[in-house]
Each structure stands twice: as C-alpha cells, then as structure tokens.
N, CA, C and O atoms as CSV, one atom per row, in Angstrom:
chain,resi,resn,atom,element,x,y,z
A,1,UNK,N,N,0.236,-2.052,10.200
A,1,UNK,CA,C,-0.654,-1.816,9.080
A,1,UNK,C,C,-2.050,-1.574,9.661
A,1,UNK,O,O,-2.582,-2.575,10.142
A,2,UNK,N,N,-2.819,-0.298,9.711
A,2,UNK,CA,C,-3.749,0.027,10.135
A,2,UNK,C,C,-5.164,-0.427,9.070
A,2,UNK,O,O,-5.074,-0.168,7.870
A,3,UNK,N,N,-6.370,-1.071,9.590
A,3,UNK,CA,C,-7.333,-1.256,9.419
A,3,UNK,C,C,-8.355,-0.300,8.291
A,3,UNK,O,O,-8.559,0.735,8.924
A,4,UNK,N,N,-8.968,-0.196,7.137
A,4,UNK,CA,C,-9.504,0.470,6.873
A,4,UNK,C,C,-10.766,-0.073,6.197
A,4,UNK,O,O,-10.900,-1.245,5.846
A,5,UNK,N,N,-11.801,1.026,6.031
A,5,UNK,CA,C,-13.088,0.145,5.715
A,5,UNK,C,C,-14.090,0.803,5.042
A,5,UNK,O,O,-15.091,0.273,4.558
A,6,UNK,N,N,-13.658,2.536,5.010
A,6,UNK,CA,C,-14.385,2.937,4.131
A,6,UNK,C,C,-13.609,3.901,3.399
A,6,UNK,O,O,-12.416,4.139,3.583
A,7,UNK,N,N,-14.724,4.693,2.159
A,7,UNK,CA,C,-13.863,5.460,1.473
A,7,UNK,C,C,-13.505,7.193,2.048
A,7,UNK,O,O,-12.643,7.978,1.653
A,8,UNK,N,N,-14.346,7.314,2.900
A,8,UNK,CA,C,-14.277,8.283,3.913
A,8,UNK,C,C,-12.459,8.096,4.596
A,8,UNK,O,O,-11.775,9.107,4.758
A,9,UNK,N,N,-12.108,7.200,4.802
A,9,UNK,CA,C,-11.135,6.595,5.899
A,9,UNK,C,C,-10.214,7.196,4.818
A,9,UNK,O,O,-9.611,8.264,4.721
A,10,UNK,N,N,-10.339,6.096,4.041
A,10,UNK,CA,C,-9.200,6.115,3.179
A,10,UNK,C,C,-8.796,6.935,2.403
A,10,UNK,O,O,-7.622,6.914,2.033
A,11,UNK,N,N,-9.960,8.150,1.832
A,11,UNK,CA,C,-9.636,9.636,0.932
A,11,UNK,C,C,-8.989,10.536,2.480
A,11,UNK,O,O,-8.103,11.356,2.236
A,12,UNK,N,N,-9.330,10.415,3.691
A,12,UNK,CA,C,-8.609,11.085,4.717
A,12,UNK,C,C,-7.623,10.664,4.987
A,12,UNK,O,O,-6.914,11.469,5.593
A,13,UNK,N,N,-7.052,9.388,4.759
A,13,UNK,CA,C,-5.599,8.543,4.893
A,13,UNK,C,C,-4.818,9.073,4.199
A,13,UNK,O,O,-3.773,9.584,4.601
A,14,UNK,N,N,-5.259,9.028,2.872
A,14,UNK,CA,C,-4.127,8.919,1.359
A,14,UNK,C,C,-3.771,10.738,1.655
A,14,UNK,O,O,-2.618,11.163,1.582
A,15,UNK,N,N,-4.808,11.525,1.940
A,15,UNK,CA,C,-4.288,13.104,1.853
A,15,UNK,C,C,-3.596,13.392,3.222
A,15,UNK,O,O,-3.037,14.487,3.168
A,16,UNK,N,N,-3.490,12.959,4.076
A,16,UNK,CA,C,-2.238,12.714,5.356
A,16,UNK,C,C,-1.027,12.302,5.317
A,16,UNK,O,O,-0.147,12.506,6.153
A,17,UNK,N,N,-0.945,11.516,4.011
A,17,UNK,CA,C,0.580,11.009,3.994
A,17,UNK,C,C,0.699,11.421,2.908
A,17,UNK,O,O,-0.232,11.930,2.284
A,18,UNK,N,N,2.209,11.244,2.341
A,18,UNK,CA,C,3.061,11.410,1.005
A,18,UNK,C,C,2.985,10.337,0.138
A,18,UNK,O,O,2.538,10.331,-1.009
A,19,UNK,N,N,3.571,9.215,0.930
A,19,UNK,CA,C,3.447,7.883,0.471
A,19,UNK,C,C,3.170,6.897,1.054
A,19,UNK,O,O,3.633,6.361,2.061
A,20,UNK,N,N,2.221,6.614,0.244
A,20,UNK,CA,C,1.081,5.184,0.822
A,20,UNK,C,C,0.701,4.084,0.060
A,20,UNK,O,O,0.524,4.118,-1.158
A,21,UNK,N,N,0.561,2.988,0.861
A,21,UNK,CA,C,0.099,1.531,0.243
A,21,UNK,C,C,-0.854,1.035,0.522
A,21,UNK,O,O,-0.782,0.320,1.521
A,22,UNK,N,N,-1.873,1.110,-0.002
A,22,UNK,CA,C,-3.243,-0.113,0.233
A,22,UNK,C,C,-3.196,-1.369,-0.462
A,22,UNK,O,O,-3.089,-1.811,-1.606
A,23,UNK,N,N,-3.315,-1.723,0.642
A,23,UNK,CA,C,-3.162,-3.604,0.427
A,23,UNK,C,C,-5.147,-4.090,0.878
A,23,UNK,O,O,-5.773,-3.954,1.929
A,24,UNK,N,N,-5.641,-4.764,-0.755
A,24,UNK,CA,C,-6.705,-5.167,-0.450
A,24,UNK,C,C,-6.590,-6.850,-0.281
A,24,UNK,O,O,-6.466,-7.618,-1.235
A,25,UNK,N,N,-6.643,-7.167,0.837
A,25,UNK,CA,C,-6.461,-8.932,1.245
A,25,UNK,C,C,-8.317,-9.356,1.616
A,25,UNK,O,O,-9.377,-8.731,1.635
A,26,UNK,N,N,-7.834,-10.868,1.880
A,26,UNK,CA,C,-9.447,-10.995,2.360
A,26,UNK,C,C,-9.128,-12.680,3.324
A,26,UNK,O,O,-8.459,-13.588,2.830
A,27,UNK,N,N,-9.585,-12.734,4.310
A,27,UNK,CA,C,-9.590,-13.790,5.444
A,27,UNK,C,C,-9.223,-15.078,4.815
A,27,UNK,O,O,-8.245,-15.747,5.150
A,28,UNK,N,N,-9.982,-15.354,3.976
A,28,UNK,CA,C,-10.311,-16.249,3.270
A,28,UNK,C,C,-9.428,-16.769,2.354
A,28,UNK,O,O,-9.793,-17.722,1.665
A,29,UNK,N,N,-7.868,-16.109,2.179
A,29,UNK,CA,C,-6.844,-15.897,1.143
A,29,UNK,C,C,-5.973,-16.067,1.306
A,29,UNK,O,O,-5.346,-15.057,1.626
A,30,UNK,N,N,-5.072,-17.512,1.248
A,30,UNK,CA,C,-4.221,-17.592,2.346
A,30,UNK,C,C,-3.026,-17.120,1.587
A,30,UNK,O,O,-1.972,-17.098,2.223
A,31,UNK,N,N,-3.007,-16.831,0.647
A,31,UNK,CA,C,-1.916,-15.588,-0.210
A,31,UNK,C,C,-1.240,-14.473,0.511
A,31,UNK,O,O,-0.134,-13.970,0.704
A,32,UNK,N,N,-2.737,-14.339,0.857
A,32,UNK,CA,C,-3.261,-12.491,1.098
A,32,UNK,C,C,-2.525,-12.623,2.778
A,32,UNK,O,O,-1.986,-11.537,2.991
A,33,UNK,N,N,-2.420,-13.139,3.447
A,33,UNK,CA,C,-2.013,-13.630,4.736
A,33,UNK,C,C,-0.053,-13.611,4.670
A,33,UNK,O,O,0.746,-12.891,5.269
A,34,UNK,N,N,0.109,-14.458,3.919
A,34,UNK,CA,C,1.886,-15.071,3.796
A,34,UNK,C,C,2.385,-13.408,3.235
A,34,UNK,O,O,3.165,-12.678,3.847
A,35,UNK,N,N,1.737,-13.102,1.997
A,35,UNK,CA,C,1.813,-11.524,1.290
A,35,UNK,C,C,1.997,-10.334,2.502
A,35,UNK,O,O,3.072,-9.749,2.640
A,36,UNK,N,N,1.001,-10.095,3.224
A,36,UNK,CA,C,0.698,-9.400,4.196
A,36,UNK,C,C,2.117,-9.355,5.545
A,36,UNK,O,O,2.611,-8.437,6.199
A,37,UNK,N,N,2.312,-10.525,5.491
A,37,UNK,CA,C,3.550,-10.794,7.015
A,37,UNK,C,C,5.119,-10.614,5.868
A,37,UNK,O,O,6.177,-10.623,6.498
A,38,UNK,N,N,5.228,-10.482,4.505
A,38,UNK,CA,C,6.041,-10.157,3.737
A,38,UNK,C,C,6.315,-8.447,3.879
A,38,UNK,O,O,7.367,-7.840,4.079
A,39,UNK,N,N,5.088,-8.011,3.713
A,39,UNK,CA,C,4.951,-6.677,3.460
A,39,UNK,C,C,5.443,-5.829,4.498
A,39,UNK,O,O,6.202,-4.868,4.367
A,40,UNK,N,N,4.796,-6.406,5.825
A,40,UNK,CA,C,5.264,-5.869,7.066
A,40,UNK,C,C,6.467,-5.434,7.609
A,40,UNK,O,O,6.836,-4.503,8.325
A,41,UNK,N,N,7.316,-7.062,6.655
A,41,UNK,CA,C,8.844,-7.110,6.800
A,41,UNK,C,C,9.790,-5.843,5.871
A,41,UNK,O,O,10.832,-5.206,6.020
A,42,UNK,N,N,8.742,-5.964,4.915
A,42,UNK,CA,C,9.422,-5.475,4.342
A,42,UNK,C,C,9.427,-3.955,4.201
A,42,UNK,O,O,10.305,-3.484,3.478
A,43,UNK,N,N,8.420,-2.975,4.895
A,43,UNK,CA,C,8.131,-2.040,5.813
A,43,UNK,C,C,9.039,-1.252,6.401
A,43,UNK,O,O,9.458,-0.117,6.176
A,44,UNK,N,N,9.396,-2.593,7.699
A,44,UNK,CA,C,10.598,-2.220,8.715
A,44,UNK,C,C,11.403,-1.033,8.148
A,44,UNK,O,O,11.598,0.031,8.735
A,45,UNK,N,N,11.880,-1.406,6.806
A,45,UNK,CA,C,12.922,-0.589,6.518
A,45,UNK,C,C,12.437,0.883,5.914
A,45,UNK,O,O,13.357,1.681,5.735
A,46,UNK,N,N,11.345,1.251,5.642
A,46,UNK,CA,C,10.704,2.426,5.421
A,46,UNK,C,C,10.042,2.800,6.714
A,46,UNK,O,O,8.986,2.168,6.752
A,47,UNK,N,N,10.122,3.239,7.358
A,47,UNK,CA,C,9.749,4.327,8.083
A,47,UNK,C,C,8.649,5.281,7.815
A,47,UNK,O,O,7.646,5.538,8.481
A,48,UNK,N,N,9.061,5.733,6.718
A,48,UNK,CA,C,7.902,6.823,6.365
A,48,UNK,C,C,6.683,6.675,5.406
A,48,UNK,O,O,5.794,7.458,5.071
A,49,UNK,N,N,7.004,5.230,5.051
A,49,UNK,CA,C,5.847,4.756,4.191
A,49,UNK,C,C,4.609,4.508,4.889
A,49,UNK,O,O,4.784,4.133,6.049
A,50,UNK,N,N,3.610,4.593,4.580
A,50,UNK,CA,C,2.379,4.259,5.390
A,50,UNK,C,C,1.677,3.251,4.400
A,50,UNK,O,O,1.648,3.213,3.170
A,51,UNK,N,N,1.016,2.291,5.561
A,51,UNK,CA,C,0.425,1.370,4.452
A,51,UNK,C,C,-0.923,0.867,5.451
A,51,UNK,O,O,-0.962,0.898,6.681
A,52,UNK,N,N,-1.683,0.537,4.780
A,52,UNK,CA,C,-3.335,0.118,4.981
A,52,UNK,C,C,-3.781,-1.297,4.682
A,52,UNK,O,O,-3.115,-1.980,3.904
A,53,UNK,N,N,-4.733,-1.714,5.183
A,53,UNK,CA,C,-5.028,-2.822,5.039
A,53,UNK,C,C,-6.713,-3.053,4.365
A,53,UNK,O,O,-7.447,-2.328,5.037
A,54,UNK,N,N,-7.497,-3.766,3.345
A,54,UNK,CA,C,-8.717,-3.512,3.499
A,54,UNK,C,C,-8.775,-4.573,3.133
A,54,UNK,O,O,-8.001,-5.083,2.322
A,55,UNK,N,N,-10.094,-5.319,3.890
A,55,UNK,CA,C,-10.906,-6.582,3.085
A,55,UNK,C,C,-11.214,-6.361,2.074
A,55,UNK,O,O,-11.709,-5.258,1.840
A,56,UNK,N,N,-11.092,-7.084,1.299
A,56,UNK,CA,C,-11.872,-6.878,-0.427
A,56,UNK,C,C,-12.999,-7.612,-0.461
A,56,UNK,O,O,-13.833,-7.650,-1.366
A,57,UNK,N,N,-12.988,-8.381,0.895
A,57,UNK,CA,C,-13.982,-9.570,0.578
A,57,UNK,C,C,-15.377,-9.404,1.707
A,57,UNK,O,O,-16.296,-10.222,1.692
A,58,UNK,N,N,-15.345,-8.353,2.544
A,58,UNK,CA,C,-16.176,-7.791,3.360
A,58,UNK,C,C,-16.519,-6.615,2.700
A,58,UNK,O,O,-17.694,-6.376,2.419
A,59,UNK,N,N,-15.491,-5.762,2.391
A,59,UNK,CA,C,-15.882,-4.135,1.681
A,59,UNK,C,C,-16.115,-4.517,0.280
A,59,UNK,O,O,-15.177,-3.939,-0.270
A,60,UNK,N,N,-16.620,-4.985,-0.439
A,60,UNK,CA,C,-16.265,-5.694,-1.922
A,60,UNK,C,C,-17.048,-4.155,-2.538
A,60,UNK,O,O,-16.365,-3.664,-3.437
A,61,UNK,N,N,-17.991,-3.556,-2.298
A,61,UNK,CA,C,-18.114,-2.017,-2.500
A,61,UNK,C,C,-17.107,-0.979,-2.757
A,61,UNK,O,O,-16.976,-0.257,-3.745
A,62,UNK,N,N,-16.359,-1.052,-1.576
A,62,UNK,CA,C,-14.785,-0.281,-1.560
A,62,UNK,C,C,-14.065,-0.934,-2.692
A,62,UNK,O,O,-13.654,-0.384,-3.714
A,63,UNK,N,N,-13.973,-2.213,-2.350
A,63,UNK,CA,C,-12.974,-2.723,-3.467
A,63,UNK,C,C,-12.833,-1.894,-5.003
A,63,UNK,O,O,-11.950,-1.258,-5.578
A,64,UNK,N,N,-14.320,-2.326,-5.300
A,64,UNK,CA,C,-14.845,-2.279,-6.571
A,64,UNK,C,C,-14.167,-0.561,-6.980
A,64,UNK,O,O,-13.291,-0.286,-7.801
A,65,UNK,N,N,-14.785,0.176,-6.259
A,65,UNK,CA,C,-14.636,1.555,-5.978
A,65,UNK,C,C,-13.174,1.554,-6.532
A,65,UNK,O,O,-12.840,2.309,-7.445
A,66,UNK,N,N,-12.488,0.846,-6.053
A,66,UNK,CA,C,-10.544,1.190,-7.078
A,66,UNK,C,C,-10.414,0.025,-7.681
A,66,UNK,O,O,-9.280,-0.441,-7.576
A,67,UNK,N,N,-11.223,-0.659,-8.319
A,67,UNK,CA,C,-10.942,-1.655,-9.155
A,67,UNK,C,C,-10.795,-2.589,-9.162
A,67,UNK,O,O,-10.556,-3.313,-10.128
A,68,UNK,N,N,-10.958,-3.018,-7.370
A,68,UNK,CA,C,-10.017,-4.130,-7.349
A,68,UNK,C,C,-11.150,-5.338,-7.437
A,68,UNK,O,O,-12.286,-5.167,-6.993
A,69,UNK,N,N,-10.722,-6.581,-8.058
A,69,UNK,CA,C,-12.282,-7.686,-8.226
A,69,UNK,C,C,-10.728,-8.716,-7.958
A,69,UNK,O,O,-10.544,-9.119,-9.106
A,70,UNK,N,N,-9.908,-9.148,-7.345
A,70,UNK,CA,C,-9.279,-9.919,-7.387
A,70,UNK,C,C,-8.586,-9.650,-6.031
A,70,UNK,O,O,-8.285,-8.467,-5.877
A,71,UNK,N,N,-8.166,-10.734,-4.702
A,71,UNK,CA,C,-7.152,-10.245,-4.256
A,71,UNK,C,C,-6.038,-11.085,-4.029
A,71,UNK,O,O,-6.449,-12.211,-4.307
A,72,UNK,N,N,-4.835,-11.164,-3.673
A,72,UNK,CA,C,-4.543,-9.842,-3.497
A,72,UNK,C,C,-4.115,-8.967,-4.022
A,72,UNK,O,O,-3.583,-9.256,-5.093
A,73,UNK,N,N,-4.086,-7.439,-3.610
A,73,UNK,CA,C,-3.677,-6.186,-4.483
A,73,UNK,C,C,-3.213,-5.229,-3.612
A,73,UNK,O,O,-3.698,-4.653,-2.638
A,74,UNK,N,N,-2.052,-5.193,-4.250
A,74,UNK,CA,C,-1.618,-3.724,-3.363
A,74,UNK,C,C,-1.390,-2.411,-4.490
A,74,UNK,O,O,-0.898,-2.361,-5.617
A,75,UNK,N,N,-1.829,-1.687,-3.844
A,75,UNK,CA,C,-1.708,-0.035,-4.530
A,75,UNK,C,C,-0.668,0.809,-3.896
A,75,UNK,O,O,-0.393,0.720,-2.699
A,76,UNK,N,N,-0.092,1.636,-4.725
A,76,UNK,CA,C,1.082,2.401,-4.230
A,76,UNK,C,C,0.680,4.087,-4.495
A,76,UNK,O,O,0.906,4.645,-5.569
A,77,UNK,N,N,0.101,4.709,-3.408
A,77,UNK,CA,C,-0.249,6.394,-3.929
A,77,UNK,C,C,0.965,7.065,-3.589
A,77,UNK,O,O,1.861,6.740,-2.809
A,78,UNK,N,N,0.770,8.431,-4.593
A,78,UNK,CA,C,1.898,9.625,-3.934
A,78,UNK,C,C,1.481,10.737,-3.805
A,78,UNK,O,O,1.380,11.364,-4.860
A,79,UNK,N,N,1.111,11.385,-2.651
A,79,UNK,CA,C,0.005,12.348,-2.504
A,79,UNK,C,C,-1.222,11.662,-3.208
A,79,UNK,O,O,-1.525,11.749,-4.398
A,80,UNK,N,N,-1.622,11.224,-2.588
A,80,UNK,CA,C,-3.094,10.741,-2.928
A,80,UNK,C,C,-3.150,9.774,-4.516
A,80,UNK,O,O,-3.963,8.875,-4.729
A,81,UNK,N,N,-2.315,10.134,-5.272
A,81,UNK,CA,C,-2.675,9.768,-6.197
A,81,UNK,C,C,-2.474,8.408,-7.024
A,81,UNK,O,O,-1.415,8.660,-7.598
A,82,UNK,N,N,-2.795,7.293,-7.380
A,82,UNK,CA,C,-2.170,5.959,-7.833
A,82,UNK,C,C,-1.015,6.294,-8.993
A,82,UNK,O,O,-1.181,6.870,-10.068
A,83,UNK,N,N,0.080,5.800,-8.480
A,83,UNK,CA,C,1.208,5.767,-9.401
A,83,UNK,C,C,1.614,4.058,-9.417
A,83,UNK,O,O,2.629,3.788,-10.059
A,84,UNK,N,N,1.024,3.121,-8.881
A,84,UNK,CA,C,1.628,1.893,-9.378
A,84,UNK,C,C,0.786,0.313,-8.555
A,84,UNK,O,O,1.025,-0.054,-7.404
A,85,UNK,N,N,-0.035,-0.272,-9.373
A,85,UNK,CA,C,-0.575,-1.698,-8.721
A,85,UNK,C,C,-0.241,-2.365,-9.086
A,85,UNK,O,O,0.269,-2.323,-10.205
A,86,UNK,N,N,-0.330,-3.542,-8.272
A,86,UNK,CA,C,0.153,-5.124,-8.228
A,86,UNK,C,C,-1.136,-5.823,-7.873
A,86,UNK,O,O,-2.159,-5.343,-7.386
A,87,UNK,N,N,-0.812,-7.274,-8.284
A,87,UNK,CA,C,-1.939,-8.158,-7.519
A,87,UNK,C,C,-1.398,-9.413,-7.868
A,87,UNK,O,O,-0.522,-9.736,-8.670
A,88,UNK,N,N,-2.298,-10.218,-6.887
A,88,UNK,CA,C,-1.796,-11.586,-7.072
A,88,UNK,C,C,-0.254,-12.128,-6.807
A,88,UNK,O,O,0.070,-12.453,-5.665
A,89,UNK,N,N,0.584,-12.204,-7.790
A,89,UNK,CA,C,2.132,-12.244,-7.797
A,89,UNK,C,C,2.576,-11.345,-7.649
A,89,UNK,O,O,2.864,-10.695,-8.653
A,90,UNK,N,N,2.924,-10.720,-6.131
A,90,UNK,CA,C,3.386,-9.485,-6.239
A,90,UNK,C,C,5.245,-9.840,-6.178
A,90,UNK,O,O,5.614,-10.715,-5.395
A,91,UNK,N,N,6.078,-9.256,-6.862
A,91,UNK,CA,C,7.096,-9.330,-7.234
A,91,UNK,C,C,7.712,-8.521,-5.824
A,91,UNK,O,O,7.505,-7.318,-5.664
A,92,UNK,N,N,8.401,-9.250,-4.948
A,92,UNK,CA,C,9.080,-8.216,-3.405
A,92,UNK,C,C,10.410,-7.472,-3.917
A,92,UNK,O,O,10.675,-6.382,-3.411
A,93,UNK,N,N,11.122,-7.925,-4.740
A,93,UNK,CA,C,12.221,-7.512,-5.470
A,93,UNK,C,C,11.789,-6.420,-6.107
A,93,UNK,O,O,12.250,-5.378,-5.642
A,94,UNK,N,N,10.991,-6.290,-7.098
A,94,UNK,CA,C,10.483,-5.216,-7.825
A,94,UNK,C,C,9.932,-3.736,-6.744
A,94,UNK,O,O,10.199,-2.542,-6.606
A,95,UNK,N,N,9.118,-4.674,-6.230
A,95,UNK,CA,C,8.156,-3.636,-4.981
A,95,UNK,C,C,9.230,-2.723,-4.219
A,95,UNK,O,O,8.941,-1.540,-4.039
A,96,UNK,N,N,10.231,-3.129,-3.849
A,96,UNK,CA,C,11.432,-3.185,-2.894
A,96,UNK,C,C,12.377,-1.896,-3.372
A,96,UNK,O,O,13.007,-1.162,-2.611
A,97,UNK,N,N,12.305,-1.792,-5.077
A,97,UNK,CA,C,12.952,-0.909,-5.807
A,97,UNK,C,C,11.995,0.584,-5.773
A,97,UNK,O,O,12.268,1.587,-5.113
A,98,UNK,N,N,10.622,0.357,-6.834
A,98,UNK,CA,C,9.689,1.239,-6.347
A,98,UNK,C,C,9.837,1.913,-5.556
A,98,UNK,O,O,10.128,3.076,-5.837
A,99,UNK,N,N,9.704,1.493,-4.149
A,99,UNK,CA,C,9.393,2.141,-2.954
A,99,UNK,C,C,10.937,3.258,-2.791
A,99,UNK,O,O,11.026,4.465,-2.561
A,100,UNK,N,N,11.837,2.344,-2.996
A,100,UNK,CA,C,13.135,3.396,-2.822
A,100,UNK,C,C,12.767,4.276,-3.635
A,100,UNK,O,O,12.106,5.169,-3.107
A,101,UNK,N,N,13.019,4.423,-5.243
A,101,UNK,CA,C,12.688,5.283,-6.503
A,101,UNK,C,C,12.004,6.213,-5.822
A,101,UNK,O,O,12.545,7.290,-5.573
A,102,UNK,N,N,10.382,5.872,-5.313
A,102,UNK,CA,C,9.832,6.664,-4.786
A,102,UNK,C,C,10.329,7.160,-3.222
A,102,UNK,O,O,10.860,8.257,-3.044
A,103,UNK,N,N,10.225,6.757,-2.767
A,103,UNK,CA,C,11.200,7.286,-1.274
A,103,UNK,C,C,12.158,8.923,-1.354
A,103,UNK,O,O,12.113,10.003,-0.767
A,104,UNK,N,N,13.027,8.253,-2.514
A,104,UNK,CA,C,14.160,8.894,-3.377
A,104,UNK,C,C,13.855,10.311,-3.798
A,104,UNK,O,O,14.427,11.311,-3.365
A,105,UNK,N,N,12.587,10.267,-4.969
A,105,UNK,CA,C,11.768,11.343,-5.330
A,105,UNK,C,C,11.560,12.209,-4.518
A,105,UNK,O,O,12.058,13.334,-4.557
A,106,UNK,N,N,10.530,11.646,-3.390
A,106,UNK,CA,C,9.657,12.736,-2.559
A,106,UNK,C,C,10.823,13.373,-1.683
A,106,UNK,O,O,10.859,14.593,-1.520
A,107,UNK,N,N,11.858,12.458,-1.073
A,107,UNK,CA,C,12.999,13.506,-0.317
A,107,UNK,C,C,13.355,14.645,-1.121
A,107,UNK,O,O,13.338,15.799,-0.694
A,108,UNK,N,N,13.721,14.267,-2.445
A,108,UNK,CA,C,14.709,15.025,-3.136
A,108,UNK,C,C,13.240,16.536,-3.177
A,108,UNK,O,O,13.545,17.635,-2.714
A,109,UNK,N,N,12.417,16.403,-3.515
A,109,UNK,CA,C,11.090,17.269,-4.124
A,109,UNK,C,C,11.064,17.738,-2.324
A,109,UNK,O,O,10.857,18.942,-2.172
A,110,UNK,N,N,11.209,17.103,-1.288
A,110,UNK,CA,C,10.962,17.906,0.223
A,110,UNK,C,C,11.971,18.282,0.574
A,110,UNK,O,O,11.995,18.839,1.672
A,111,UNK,N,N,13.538,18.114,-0.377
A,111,UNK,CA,C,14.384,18.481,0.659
A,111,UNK,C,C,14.601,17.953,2.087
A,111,UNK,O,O,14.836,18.717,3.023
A,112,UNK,N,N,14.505,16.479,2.234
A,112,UNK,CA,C,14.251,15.720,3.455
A,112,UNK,C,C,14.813,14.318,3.011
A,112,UNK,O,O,14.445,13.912,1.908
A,113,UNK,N,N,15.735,13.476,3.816
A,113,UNK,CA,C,15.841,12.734,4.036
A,113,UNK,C,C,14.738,11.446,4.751
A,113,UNK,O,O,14.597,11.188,5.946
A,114,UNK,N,N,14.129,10.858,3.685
A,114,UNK,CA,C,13.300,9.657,4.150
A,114,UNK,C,C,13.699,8.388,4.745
A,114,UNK,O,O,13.239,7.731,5.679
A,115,UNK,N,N,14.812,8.201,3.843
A,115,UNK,CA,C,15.380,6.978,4.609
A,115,UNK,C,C,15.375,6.756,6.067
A,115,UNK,O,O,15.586,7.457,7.057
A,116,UNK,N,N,15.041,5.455,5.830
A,116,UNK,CA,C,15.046,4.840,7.873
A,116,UNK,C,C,16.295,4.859,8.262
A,116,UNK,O,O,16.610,5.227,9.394
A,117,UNK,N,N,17.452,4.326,7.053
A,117,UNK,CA,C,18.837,4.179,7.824
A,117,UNK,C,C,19.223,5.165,8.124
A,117,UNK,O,O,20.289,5.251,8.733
C-alpha cells in the first residue's frame, strides 16, 4: 500500500489505474492499524487492485477535500471515479464481494481476465 499526501499524487494515482482504494487512517487510530493489516490480506488475492494509504490526521486538508472528517475510511474508485465508501466498521465480507463485482465488470468491459487466480 503506497503512501500518499497530496491531491496532486492522488488525481495522478486514481487516472493510472482502473481500480483503486484509498484508505484514509491516522497513527493515532488503533482501528485504522488492525483495518489496514486486514486490507493488505485481503489484497493478496487481487492483484490488480491498487490501493493507497493517507493520513487523515496529518493531511486533514486532503481529507476534508473527499469528505472524509472521520477515520477510518476507505474509498473504492473506478477510473477515477467514487463508486463506493466505508468508514469506521468496515464490513471485510461485504468489501470482499464489491471488489470481485467490480473486478468482474472491468474484465468483462476490457476483455481481460483480472483475477489473481
């Protein structure tokens, strides 16, 4: 999960990939920490997903900038665009489906196999 910190970064991130996750955590959150080593895991099995990391609690500017006044929060773009947030209780079961659904989509729309397996 790569580092991000401004909105420069991150409008050049989100238009590089297909599908992407920003996860806004903050040091201070020990949620945002246990959440974070979940996410990672749960990653492994996407391959082609890309996902980000931002303080909410250092960048609280950025934050604000997508809404976020709470963390943690993860955002789910597709081509750039927000199709689905979470925060706080993020549901891994739910998240887990999403990501396929979407996975699913963008192959079928590229004619490409995403799956890791």
């Amino acid at each position: 999960m790569i580092k991000l910190s401004s909105k420069e970064q991150i409008d050049q991130w989100l238009t590089s990939q297909n599908l992407t996750m920003v996860y806004f955590s903050g040091a201070r959150c020990g949620a945002c920490t246990a959440i974070k080593d979940k996410l990672e895991q749960l990653l492994g099995g996407y391959r082609q997903i890309a996902c980000a990391e931002i303080d909410g609690e250092i960048n609280k500017a950025l934050a604000v900038q997508y809404g976020v006044y709470a963390v943690p929060l993860l955002i789910i773009f597709i081509e750039g665009k927000e199709v689905w947030r979470e925060g706080r209780y993020l549901n891994f079961s739910q998240l887990q489906d999403r990501l396929a659904r979407y996975q699913q989509l963008l192959s079928e729309a590229e004619g490409v196999n995403l799956n890791a397996d």
